[in-house]
C-alpha positions, 0 to 999 in steps of 0.5 A: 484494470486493477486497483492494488491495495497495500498496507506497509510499515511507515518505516519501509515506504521508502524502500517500496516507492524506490522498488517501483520506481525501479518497476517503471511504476510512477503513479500512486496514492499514499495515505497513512492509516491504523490497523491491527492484525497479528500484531495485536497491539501492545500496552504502553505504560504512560504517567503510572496508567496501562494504556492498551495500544490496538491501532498500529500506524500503517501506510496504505498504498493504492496504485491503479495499474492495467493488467500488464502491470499487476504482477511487477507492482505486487512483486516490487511491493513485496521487495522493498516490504518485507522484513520477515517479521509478523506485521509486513503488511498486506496486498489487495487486487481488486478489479477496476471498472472504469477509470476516468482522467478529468482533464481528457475526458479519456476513459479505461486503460488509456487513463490510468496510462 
């Protein structure tokens, strides 16, 4: 079981949620955050004051998948992400260790279904 962690331009969930749909890849948490990377932020000019923007809005994506389903969730990820511009975003695998639905009681692989 892995845990894949994505950060997206809020621009191009849509195209990201549309390409895993198309991945049979239904299940996924979405929360809006603020980064920065290469980007580095940029200054904005508001009432006569340079205001230094280093927080850029991001989407972050978590999917927990079983094995089978790494390589077709970071695939679709990557298809509806990119623009080939600095500031697509990143994708994170990291191992999962248990994962267990309350309402069942089932634990593992069975639970992330």
């Amino acid at each position: 079981m892995k845990m894949v962690i994505a950060y997206i331009q809020p621009h191009k969930l849509n195209d990201v949620k549309q390409e895993l749909y198309k991945a049979e890849i239904y299940k996924l948490s979405v929360t809006n955050s603020l980064g920065c990377g290469q980007q580095k932020g940029y200054t904005e000019h508001y009432r006569g004051v340079d205001i230094e923007v280093n927080l850029l809005k991001k989407v972050r994506l978590e999917i927990a998948v079983n094995e089978n389903f790494v390589k077709p969730t970071v695939d679709a990820i990557i298809k509806g992400a990119r623009t080939g511009e600095i500031g697509d975003g990143k994708i994170f695998i990291v191992d999962l260790a248990e994962c267990i639905r309350i309402r069942s009681g089932e634990t593992g692989s069975a639970a992330i279904g």
